[in-house]
C-alpha positions as CSV (number, residue, x, y, z in Angstrom):
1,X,-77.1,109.9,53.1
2,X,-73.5,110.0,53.1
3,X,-71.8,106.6,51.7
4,X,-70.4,105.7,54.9
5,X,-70.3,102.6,56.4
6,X,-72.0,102.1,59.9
7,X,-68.4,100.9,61.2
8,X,-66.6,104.1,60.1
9,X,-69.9,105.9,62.0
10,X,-68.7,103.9,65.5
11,X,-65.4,104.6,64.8
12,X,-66.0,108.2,64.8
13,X,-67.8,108.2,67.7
14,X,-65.2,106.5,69.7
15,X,-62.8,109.1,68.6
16,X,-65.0,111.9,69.7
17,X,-64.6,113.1,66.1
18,X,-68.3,112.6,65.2
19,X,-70.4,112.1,68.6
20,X,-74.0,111.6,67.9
21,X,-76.3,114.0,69.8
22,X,-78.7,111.5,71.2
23,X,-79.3,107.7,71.5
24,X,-82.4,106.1,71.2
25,X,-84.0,104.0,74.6
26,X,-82.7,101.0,72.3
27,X,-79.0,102.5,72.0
28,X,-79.0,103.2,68.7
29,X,-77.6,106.1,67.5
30,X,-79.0,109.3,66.7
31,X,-77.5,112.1,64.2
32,X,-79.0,115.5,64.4
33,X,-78.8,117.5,61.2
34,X,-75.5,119.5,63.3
35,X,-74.1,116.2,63.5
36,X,-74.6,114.7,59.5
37,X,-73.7,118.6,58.6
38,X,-70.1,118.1,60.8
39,X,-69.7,114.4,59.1
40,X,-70.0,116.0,56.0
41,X,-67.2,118.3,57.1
42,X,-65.1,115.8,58.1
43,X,-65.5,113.8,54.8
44,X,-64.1,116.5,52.9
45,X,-61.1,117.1,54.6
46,X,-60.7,113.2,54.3
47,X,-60.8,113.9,51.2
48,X,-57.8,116.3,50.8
49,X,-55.8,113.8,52.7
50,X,-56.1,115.1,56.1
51,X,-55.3,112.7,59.1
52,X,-58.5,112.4,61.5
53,X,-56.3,113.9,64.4
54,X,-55.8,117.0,62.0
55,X,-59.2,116.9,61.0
56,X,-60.6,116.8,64.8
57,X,-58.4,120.3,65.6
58,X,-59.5,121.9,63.2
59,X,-63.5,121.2,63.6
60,X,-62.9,121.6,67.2
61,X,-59.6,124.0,68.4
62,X,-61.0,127.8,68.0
63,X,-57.5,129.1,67.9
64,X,-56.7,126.8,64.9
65,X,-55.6,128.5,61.6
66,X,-58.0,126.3,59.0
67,X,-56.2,128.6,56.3
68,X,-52.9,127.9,57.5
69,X,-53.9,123.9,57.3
70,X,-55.2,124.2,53.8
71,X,-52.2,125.6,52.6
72,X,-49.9,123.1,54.1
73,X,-52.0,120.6,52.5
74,X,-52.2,122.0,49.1
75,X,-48.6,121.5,49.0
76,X,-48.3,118.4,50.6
77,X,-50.9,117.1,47.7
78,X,-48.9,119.4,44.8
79,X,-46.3,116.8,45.4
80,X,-48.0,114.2,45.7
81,X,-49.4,115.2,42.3
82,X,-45.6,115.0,40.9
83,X,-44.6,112.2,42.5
84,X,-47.0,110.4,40.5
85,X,-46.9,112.4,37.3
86,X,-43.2,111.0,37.7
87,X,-44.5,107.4,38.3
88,X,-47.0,107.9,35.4
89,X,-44.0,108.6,32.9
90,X,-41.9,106.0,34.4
91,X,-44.9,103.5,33.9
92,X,-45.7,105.0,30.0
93,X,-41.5,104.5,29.6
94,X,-41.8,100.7,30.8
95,X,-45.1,100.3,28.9
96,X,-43.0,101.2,25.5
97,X,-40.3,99.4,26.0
98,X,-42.7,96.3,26.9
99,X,-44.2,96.6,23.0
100,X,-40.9,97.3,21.1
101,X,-39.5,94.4,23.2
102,X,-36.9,96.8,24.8
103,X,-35.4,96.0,28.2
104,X,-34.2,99.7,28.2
105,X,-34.9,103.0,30.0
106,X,-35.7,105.8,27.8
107,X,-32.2,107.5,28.6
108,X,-30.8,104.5,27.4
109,X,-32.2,104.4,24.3
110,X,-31.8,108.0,23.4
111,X,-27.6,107.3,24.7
112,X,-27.9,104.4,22.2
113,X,-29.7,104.9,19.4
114,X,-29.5,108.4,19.5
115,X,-31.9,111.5,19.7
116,X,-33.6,110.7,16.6
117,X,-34.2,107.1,16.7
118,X,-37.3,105.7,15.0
119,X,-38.5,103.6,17.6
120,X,-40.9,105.5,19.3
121,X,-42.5,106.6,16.6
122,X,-43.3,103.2,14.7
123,X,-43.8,101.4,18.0
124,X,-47.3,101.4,18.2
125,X,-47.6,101.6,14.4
126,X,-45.6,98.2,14.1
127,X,-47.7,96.4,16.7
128,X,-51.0,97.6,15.4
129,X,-49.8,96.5,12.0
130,X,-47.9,93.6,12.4
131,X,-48.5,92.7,16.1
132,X,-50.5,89.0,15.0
133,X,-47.5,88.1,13.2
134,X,-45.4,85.2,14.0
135,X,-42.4,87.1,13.1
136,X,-43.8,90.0,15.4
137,X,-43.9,87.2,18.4
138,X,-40.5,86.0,18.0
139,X,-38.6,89.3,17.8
140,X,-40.6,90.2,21.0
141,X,-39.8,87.0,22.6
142,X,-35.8,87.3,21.6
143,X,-35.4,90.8,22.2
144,X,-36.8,90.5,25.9
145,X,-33.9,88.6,26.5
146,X,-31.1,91.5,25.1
147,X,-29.2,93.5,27.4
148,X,-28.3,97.2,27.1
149,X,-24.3,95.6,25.5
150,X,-26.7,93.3,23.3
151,X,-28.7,96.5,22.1
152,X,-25.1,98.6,21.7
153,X,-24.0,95.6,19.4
154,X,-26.7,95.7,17.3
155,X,-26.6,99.7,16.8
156,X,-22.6,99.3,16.0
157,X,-23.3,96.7,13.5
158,X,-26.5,98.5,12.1
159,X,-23.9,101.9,11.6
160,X,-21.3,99.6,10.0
161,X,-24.0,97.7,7.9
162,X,-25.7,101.2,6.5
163,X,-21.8,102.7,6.3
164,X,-21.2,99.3,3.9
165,X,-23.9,100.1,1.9
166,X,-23.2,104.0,1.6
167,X,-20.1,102.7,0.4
168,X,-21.2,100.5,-2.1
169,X,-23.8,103.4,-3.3
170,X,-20.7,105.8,-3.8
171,X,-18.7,103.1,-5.9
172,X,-20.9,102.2,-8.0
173,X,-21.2,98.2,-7.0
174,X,-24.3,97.4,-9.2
175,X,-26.9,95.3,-7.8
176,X,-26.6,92.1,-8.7
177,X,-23.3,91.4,-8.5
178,X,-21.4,89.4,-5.9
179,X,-20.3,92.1,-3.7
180,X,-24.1,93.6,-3.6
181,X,-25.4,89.8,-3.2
182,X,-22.7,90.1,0.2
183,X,-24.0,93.5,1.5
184,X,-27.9,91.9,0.9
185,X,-26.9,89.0,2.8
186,X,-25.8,91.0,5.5
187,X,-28.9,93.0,5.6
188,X,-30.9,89.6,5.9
189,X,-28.5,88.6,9.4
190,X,-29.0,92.1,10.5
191,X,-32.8,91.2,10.5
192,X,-32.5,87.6,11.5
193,X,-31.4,88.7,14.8
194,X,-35.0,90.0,15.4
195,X,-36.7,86.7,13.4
196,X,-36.3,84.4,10.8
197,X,-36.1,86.6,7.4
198,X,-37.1,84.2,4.2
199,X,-35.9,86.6,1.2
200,X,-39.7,87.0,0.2
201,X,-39.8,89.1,3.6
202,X,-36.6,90.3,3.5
203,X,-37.9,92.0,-0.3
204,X,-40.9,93.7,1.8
205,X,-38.5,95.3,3.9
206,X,-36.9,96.9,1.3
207,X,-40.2,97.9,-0.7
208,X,-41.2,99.7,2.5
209,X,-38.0,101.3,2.1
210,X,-39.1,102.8,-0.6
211,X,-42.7,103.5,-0.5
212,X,-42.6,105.0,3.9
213,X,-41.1,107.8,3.2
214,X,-39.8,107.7,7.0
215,X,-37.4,105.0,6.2
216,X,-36.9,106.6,2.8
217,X,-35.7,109.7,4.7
218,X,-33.5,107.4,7.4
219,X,-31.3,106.1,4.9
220,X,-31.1,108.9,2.3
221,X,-29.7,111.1,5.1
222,X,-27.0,109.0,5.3
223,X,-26.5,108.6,1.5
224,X,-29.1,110.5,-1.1
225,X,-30.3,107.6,-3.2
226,X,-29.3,105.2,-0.3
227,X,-33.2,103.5,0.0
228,X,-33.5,102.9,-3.5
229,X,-30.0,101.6,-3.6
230,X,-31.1,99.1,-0.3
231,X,-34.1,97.9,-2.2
232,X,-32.5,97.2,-5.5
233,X,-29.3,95.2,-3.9
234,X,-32.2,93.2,-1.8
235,X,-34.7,92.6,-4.6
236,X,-31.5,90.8,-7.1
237,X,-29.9,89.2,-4.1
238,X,-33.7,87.6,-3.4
239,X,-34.2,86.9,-7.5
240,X,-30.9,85.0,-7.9
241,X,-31.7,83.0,-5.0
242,X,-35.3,81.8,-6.3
């Protein structure tokens, strides 16, 4: 009738917390409905978390406050609730870092790449789209292995990389050309630190430059025309090498 177990009945009873009124001439216990009615008492206020020695005052002391004990132990479970509201988040924060192959907590990310970092957001994206990939694999497998200096580096050289770029935007160094070829070279080892880049991948990088408007808007907020500008010093670099 109630779900619970004949051992937690005998324990009970040699408590004194749920006594059955009778016994049978072969010993067996018997519950009057008094007795399954007190049970049922005693299951709910296991079920708020109350101790059995609580539990057995309040059934049983006339000058207890039952009020008094529910509000105690609405607070007690209020923060139990935050504790693991807390533990939840810190859980979802490890859980992130696990796909994007970050070994980071999610203040350390924001201190290193910042409060608008893309990470987050393509996460999930990326390993839906991309997660089957052998390239996918090996950046997980190599970035599992960086420490918070290793991920600092990498942000440093990815702001000196895009500043490079910016800079060759803003002069006018025409894809093609040697310098450009350098800068798309440079691109390619910025990758390669992740996984092996052939230049056929490194060339659908920079068309998703251009056609996500996301990334589109990541580097033409650094330089207006800077995407287009990534792509077209990636696509020659990639043509003169075939």
């Amino acid at each position: 009738m109630t779900g619970v177990s004949v051992r937690t009945l005998h324990h009970y009873d040699e408590i004194g917390l749920v006594p059955p009124s009778a016994r049978t001439r072969a010993g067996y216990r018997a519950y009057s409905d008094a007795d399954v009615e007190r049970l049922h008492r005693v299951l709910m206020y296991r079920e708020l978390g109350f101790p059995l020695e609580q539990i057995a005052t309040l059934l049983d002391d006339p000058s207890a406050d039952a009020m008094a004990h529910l509000e105690q132990q609405r607070k007690l479970l209020t923060e139990r609730i935050d504790r693991l509201h807390r533990m939840v988040a810190a859980v979802e924060d490890m859980m992130n870092s696990k796909k994007q192959g970050i070994q980071l907590t999610a203040e350390e990310q924001t201190e290193i790449f910042g409060d608008n970092w893309m990470g987050d957001e393509y996460a999930e994206e990326a390993q839906q789209r991309w997660g089957e990939t052998d390239e996918w694999k090996q950046s997980a497998e190599r970035t599992r292995h960086f420490s918070k200096a290793d991920w600092q580096a990498i942000k440093a050289d990815t702001d000196a990389l895009e500043a490079a770029l910016a800079d060759g935007l803003a002069r006018g160094v025409a894809p093609g050309t040697v310098e450009a070829g350098e800068l798309a070279e440079q691109h390619r080892a910025s990758i390669e630190k992740f996984y092996d880049c052939s230049y056929e991948m490194q060339v659908c990088l920079a068309q998703m430059y251009v056609a996500d408007e996301r990334f589109t808007k990541h580097y033409d907020d650094i330089a207006p025309g800077l995407a287009q500008y990534v792509h077209d010093v990636i696509v020659a670099n990639a043509e003169q090498q075939n």
